[in-house]
PDB file of N, CA, C and O in Angstrom:
ATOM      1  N   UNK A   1      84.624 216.116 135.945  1.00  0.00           N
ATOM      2  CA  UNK A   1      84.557 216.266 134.508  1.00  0.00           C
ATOM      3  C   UNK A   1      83.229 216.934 134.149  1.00  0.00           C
ATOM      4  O   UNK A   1      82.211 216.538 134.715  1.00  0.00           O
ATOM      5  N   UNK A   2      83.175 217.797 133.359  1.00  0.00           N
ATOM      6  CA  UNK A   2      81.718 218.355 133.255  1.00  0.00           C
ATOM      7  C   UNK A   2      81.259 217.326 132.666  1.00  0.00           C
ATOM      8  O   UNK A   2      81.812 216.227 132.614  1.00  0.00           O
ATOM      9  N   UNK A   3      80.031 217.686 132.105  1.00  0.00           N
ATOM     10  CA  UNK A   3      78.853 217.025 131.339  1.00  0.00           C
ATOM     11  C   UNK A   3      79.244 216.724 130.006  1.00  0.00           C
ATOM     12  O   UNK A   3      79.706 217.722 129.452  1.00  0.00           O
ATOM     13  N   UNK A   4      79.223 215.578 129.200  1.00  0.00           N
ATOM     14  CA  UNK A   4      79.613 215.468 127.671  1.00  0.00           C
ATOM     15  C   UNK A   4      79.372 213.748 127.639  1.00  0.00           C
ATOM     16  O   UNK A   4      78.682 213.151 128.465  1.00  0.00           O
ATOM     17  N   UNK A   5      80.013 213.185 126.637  1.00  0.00           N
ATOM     18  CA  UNK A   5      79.824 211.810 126.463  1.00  0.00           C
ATOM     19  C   UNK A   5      80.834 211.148 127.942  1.00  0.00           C
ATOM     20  O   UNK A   5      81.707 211.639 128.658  1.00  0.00           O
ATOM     21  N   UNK A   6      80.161 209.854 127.876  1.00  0.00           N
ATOM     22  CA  UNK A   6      80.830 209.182 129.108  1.00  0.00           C
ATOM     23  C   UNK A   6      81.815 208.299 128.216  1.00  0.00           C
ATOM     24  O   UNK A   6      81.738 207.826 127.082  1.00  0.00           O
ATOM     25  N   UNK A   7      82.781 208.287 129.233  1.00  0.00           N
ATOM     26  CA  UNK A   7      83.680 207.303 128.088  1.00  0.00           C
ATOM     27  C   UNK A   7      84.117 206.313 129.026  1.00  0.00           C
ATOM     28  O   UNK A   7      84.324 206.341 130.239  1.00  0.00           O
ATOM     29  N   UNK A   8      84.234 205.088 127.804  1.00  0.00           N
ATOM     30  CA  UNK A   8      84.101 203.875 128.909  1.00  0.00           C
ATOM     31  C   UNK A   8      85.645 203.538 127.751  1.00  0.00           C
ATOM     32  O   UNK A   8      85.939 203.746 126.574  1.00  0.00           O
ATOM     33  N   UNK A   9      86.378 202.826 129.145  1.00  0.00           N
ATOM     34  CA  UNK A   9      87.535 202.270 128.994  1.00  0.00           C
ATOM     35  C   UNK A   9      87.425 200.479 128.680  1.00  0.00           C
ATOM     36  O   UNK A   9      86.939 199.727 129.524  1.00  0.00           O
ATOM     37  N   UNK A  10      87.781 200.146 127.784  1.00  0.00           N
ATOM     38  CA  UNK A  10      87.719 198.553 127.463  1.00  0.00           C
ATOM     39  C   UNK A  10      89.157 198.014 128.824  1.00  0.00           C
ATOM     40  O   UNK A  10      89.965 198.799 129.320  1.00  0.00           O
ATOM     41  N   UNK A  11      89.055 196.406 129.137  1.00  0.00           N
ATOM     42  CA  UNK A  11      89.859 196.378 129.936  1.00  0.00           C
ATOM     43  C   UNK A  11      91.268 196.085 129.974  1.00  0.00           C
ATOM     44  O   UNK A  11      92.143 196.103 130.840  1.00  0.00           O
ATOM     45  N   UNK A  12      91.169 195.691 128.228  1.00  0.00           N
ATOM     46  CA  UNK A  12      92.805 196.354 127.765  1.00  0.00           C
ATOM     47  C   UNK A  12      93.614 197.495 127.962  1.00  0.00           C
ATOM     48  O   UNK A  12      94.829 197.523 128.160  1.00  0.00           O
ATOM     49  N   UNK A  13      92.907 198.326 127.897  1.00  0.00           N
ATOM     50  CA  UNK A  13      93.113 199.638 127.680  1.00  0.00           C
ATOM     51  C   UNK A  13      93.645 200.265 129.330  1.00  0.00           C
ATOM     52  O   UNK A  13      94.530 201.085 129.575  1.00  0.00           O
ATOM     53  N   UNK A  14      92.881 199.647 130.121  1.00  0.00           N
ATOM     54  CA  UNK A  14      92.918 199.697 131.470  1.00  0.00           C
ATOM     55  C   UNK A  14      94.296 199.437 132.118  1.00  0.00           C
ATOM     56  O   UNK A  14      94.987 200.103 132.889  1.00  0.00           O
ATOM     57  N   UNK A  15      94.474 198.039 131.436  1.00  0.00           N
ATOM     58  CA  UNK A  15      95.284 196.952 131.910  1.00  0.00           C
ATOM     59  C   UNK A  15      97.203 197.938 131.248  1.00  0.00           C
ATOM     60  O   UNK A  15      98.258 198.231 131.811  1.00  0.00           O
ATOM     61  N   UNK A  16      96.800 198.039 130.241  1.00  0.00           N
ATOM     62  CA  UNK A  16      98.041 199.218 129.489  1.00  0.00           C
ATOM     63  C   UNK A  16      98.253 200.303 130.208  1.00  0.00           C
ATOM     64  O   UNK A  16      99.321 200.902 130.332  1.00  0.00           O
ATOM     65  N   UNK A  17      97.171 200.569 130.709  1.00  0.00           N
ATOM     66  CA  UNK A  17      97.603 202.136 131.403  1.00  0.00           C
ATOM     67  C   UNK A  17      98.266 201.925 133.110  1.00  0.00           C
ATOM     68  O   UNK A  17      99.020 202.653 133.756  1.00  0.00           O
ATOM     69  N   UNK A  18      97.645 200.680 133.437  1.00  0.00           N
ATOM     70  CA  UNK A  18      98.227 200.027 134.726  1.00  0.00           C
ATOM     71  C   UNK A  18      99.749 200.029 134.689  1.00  0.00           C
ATOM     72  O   UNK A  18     100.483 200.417 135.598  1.00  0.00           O
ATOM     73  N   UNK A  19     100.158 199.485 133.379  1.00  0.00           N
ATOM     74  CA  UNK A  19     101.157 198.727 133.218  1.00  0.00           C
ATOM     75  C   UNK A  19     102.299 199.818 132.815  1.00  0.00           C
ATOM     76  O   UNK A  19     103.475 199.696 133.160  1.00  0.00           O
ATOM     77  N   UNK A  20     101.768 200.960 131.998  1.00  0.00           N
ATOM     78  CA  UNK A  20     102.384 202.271 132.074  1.00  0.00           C
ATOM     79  C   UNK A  20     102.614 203.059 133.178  1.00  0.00           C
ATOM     80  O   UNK A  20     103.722 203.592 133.238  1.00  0.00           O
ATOM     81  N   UNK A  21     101.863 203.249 134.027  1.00  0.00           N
ATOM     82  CA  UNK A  21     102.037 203.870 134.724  1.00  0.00           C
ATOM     83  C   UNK A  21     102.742 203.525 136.051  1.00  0.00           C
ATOM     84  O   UNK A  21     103.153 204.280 136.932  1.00  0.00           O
ATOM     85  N   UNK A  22     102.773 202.169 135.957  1.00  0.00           N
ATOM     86  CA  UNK A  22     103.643 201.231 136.911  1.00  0.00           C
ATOM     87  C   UNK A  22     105.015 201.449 136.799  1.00  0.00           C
ATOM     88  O   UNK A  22     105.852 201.701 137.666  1.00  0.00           O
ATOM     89  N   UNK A  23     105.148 201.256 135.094  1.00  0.00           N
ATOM     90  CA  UNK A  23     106.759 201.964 134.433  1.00  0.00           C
ATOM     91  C   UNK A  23     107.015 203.332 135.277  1.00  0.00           C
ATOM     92  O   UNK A  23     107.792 203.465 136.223  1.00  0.00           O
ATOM     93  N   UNK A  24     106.111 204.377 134.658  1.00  0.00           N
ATOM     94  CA  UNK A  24     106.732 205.527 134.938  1.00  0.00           C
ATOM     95  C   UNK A  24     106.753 205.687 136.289  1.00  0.00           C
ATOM     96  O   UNK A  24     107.582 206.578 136.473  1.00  0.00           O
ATOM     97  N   UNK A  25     106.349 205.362 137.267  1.00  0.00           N
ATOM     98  CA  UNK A  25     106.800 205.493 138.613  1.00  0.00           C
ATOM     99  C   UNK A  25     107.701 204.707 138.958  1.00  0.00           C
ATOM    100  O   UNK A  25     108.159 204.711 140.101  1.00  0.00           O
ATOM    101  N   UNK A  26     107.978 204.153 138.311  1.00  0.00           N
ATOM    102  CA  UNK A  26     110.116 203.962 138.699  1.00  0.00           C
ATOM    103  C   UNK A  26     110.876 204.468 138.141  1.00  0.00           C
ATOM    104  O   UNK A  26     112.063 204.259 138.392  1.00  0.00           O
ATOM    105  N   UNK A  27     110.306 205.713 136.735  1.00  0.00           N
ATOM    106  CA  UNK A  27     111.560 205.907 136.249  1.00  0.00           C
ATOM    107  C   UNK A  27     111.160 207.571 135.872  1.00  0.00           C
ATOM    108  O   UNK A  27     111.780 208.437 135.256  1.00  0.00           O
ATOM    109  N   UNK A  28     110.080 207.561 136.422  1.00  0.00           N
ATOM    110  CA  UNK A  28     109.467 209.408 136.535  1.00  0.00           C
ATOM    111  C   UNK A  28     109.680 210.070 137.563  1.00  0.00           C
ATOM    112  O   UNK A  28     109.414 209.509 138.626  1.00  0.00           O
ATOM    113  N   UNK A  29     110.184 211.362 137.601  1.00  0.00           N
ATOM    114  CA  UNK A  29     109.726 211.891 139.132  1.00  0.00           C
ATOM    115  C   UNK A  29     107.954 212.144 139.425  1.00  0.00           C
ATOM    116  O   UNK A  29     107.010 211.689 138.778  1.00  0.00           O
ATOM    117  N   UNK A  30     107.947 212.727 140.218  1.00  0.00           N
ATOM    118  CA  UNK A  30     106.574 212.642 141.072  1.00  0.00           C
ATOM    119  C   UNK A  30     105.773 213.956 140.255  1.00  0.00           C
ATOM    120  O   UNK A  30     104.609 214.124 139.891  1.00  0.00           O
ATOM    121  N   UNK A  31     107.085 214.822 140.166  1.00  0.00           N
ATOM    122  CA  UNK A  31     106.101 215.752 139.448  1.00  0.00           C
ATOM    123  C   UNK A  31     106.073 215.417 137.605  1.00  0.00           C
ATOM    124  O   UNK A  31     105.211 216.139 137.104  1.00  0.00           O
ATOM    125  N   UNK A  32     106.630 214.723 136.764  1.00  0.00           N
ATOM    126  CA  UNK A  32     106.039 214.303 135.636  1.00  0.00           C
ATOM    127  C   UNK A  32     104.843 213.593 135.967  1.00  0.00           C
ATOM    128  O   UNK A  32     103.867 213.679 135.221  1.00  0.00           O
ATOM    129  N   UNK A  33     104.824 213.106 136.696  1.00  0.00           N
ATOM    130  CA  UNK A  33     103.815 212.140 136.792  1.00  0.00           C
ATOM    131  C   UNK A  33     102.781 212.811 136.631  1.00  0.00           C
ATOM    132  O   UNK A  33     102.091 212.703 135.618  1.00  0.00           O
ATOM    133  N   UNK A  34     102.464 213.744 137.766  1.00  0.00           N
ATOM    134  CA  UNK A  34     101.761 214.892 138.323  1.00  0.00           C
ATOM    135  C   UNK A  34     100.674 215.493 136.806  1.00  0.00           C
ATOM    136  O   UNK A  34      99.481 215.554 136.506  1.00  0.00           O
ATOM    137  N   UNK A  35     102.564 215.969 135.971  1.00  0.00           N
ATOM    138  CA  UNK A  35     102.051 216.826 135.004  1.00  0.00           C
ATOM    139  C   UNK A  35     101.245 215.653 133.642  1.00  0.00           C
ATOM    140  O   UNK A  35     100.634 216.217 132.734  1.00  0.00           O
ATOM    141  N   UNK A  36     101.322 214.261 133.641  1.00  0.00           N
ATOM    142  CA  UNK A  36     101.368 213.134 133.058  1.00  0.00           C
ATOM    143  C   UNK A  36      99.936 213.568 133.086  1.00  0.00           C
ATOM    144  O   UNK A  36      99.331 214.193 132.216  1.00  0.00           O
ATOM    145  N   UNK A  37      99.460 213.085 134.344  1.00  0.00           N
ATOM    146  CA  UNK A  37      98.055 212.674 134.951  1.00  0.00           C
ATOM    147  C   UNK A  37      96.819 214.466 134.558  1.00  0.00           C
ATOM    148  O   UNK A  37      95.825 214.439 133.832  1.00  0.00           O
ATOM    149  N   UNK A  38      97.225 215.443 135.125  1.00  0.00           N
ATOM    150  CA  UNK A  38      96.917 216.929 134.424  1.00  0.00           C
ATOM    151  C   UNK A  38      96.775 216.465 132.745  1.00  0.00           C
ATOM    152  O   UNK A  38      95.586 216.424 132.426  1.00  0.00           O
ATOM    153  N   UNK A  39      97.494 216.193 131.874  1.00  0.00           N
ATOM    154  CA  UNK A  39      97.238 216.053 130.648  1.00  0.00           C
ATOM    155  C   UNK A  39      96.492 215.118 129.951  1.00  0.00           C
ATOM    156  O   UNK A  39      96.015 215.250 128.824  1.00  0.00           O
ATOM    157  N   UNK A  40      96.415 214.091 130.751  1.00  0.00           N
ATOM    158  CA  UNK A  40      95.565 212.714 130.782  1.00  0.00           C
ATOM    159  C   UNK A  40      94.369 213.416 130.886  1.00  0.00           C
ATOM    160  O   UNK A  40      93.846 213.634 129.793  1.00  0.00           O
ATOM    161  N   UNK A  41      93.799 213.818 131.812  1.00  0.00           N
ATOM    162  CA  UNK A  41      92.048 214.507 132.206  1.00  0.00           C
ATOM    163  C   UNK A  41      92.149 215.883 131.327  1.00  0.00           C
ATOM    164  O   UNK A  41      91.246 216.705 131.485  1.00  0.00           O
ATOM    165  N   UNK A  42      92.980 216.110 130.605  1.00  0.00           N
ATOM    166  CA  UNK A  42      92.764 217.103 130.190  1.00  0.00           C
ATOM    167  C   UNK A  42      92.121 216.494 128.633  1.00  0.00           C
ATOM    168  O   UNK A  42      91.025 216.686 128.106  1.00  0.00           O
ATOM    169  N   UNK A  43      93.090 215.845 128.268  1.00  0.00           N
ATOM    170  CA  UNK A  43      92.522 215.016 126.763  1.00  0.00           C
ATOM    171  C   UNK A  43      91.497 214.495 126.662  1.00  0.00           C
ATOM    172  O   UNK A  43      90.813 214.587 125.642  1.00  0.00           O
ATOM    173  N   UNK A  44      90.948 213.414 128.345  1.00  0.00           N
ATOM    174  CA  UNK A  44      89.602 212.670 128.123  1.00  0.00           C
ATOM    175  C   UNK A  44      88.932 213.795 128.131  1.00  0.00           C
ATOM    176  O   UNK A  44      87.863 213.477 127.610  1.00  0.00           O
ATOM    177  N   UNK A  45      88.869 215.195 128.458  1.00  0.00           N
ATOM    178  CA  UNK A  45      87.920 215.886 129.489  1.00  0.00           C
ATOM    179  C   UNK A  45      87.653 216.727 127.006  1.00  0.00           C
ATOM    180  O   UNK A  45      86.655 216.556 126.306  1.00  0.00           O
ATOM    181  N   UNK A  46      88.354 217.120 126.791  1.00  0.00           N
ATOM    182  CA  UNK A  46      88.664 217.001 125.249  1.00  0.00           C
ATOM    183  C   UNK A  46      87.204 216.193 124.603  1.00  0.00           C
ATOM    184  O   UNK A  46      86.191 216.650 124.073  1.00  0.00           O
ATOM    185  N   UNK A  47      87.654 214.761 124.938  1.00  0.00           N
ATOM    186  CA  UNK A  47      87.290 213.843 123.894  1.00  0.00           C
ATOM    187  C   UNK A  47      85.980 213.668 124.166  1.00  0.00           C
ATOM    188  O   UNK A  47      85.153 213.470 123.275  1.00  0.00           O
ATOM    189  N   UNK A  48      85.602 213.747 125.788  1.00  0.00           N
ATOM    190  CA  UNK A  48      84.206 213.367 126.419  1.00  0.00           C
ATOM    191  C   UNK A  48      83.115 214.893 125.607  1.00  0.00           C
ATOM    192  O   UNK A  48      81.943 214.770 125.252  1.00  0.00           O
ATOM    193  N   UNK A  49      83.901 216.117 125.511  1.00  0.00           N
ATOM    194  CA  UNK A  49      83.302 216.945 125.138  1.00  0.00           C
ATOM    195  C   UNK A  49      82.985 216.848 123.453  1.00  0.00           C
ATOM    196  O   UNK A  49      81.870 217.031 122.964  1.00  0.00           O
ATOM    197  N   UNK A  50      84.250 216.511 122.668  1.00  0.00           N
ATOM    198  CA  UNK A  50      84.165 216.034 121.468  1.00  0.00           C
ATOM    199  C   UNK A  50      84.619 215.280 120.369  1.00  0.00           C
ATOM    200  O   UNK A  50      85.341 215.504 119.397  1.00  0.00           O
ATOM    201  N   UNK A  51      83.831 214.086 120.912  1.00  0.00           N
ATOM    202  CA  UNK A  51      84.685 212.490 120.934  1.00  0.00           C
ATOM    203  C   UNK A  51      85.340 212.273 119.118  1.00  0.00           C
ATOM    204  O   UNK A  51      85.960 211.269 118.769  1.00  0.00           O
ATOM    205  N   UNK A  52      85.006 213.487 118.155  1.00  0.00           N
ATOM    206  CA  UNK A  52      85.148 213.615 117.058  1.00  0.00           C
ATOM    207  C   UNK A  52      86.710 214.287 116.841  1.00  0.00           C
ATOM    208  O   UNK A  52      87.294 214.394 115.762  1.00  0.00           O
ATOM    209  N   UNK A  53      87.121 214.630 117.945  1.00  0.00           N
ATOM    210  CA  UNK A  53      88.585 215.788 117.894  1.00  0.00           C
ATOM    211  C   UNK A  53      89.340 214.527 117.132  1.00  0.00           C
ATOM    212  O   UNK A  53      89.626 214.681 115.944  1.00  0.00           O
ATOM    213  N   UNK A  54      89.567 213.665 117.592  1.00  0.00           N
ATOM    214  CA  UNK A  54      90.978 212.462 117.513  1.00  0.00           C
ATOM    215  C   UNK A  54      90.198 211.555 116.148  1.00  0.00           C
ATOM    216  O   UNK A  54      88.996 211.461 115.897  1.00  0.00           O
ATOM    217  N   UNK A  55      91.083 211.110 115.604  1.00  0.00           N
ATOM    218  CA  UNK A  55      90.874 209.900 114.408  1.00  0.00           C
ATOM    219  C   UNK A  55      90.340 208.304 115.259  1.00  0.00           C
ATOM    220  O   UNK A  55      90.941 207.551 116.025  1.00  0.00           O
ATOM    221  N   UNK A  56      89.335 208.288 114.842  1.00  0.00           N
ATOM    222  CA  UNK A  56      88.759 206.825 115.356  1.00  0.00           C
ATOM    223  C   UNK A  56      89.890 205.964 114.838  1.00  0.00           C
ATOM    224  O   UNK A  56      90.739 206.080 113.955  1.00  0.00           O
ATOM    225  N   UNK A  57      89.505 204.895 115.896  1.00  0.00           N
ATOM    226  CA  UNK A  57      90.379 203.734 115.559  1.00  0.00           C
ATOM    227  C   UNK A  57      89.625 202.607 114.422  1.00  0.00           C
ATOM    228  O   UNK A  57      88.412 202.452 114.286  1.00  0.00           O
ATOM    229  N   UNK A  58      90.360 202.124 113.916  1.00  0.00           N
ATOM    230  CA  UNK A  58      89.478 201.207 112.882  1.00  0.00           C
ATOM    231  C   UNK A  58      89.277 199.556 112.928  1.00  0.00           C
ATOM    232  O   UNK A  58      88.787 198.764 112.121  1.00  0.00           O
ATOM    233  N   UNK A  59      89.932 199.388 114.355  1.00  0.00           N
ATOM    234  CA  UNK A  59      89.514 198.654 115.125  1.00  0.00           C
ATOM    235  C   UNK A  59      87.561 198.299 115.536  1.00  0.00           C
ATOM    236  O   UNK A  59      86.830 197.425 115.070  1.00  0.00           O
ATOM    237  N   UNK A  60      87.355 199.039 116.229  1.00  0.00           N
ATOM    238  CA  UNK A  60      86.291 198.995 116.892  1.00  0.00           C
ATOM    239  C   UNK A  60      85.041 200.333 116.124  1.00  0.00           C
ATOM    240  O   UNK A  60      85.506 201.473 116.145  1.00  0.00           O
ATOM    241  N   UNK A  61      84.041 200.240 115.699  1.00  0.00           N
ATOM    242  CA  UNK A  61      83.501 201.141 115.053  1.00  0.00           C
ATOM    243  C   UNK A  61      82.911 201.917 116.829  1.00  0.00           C
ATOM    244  O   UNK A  61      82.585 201.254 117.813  1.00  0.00           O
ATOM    245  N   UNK A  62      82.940 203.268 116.733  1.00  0.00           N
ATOM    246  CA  UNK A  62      82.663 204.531 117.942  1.00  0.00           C
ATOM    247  C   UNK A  62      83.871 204.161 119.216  1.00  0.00           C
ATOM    248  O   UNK A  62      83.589 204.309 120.405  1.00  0.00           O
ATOM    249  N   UNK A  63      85.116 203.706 118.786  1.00  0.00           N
ATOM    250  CA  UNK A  63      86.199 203.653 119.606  1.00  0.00           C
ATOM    251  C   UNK A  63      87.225 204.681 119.298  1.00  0.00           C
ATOM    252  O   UNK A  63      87.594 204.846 118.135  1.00  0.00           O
ATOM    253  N   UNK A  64      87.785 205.497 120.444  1.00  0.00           N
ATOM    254  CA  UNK A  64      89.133 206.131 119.624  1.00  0.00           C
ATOM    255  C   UNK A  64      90.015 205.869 120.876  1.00  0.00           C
ATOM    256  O   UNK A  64      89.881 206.159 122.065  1.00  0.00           O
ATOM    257  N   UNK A  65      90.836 205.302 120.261  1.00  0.00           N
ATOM    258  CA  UNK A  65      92.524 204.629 120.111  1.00  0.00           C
ATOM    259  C   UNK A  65      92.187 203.348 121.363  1.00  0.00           C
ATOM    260  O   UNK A  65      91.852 202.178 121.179  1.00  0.00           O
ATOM    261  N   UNK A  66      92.400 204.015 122.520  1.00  0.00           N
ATOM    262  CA  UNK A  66      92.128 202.744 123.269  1.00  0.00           C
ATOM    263  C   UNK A  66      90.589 202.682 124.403  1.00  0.00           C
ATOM    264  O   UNK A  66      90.114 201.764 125.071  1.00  0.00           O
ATOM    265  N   UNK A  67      90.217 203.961 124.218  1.00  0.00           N
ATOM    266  CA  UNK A  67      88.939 203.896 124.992  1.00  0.00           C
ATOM    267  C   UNK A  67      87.673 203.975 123.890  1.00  0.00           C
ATOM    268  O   UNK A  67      88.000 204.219 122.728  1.00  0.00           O
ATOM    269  N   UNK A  68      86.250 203.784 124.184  1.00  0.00           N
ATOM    270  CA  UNK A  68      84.958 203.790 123.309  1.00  0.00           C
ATOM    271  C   UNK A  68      84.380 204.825 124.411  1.00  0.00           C
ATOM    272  O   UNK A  68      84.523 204.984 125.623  1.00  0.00           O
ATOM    273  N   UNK A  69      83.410 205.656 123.016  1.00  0.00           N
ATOM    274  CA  UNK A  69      82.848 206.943 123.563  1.00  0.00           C
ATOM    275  C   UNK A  69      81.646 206.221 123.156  1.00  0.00           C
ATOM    276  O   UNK A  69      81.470 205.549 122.140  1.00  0.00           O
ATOM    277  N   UNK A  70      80.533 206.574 124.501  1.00  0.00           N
ATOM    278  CA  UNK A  70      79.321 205.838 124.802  1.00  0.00           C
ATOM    279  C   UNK A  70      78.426 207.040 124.891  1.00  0.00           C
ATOM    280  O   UNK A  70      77.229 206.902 125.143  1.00  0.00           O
TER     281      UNK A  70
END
């Protein structure tokens, strides 16, 4: 990931993406997945550069949606 904000995952957030991605590998092929995971680092790689793109959550003040930009 280049250089930008570090973004730290709460362990909910963690625990959801476990639990997703557990799903889709029984019911994804290998290459959604593939293309899943490509779009995933593509968004953090996004947000780490400018954690302002996406609508904060109003949850947590400097959180957006399920991860906090540090």
């Amino acid at each position: 990931m280049k250089s930008g904000y570090r973004i730290l995952w709460t362990d909910n957030a963690l625990l959801e993406l476990k639990k997703t991605v557990n799903y889709l590998e029984q019911n994804w092929t290998e290459r959604e997945l593939k293309k899943l995971a490509t779009q995933l680092e593509k968004t953090l790689q996004l947000i780490s550069q400018n954690p302002y793109l996406f609508q904060a959550s109003m949850l947590k003040k400097c959180s957006k949606s399920s991860y906090s930009i540090c």
